[in-house]
One Martini backbone bead per residue (centre of mass of N, CA, C, O) as a GRO file, in nm:
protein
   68
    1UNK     BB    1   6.695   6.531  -1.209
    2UNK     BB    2   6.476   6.361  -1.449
    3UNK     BB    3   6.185   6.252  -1.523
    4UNK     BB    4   6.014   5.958  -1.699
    5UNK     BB    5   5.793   5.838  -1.899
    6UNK     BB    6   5.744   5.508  -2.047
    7UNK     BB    7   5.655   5.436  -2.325
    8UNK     BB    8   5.440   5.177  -2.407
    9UNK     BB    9   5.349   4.882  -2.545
   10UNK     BB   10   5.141   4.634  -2.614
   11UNK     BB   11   5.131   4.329  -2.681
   12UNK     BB   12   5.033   4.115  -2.879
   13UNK     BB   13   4.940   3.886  -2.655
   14UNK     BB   14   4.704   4.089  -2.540
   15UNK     BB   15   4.431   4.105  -2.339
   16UNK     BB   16   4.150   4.328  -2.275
   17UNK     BB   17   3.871   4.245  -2.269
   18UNK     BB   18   3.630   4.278  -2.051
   19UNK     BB   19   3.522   4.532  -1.835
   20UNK     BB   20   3.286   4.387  -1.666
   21UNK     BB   21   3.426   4.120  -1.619
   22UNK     BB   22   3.758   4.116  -1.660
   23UNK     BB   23   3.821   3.965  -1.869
   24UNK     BB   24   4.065   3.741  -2.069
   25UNK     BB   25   3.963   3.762  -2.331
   26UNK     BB   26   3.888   3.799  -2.674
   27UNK     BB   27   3.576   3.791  -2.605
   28UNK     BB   28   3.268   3.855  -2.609
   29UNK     BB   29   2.997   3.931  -2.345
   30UNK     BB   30   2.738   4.129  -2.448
   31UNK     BB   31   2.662   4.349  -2.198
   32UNK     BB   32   2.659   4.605  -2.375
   33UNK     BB   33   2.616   4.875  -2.519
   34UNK     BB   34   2.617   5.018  -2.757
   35UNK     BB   35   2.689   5.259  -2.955
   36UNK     BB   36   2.661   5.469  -3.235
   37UNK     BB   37   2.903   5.292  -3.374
   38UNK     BB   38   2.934   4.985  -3.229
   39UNK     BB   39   3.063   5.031  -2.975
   40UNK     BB   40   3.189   4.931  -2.669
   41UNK     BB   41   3.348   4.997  -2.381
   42UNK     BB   42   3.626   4.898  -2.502
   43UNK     BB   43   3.661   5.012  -2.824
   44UNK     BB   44   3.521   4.804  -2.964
   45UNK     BB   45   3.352   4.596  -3.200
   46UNK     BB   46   3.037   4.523  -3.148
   47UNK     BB   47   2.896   4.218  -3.256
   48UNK     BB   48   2.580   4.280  -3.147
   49UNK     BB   49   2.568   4.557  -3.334
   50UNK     BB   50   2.575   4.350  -3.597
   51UNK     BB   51   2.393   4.326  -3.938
   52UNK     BB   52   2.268   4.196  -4.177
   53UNK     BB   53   2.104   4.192  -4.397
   54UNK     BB   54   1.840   4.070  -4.321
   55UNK     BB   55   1.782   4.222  -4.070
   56UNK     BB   56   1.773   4.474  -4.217
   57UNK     BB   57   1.517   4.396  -4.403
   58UNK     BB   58   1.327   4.326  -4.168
   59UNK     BB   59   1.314   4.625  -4.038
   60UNK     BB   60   1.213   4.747  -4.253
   61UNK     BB   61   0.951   4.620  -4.284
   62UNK     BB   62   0.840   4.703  -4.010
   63UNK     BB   63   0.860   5.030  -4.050
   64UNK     BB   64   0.654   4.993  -4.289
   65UNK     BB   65   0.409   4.858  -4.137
   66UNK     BB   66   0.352   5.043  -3.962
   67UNK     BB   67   0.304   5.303  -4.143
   68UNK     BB   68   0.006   5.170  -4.230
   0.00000   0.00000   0.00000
């Protein structure tokens, strides 16, 4: 007789938490460094990666003014 494991799938109502901080919550705790694609370590979109128009309009201004 063979065994096999029965693959699963995650429930709906499952939240994956923060893996530094080990919690179940929905929501991020900001602690980990997004890479470069703006994923956590948890390999969701990390909010605190996202900026809006504004941020980034104000990065561009102090990078021209630098290179002047």
């Amino acid at each position: 007789m063979k065994t096999t494991k029965n693959a699963t799938q995650l429930k709906r109502h499952t939240y994956l938490g923060c893996p530094l901080t080990r919690n179940r919550t929905a929501w991020c705790f900001r602690l980990c460094a997004p890479d470069s694609d703006g994923n956590g370590r948890c390999g969701r979109i990390a909010p605190h990666a996202l900026k809006s128009r504004i941020q980034e309009c104000i990065e561009r201004f102090n990078k021209r003014r630098e290179q002047e």
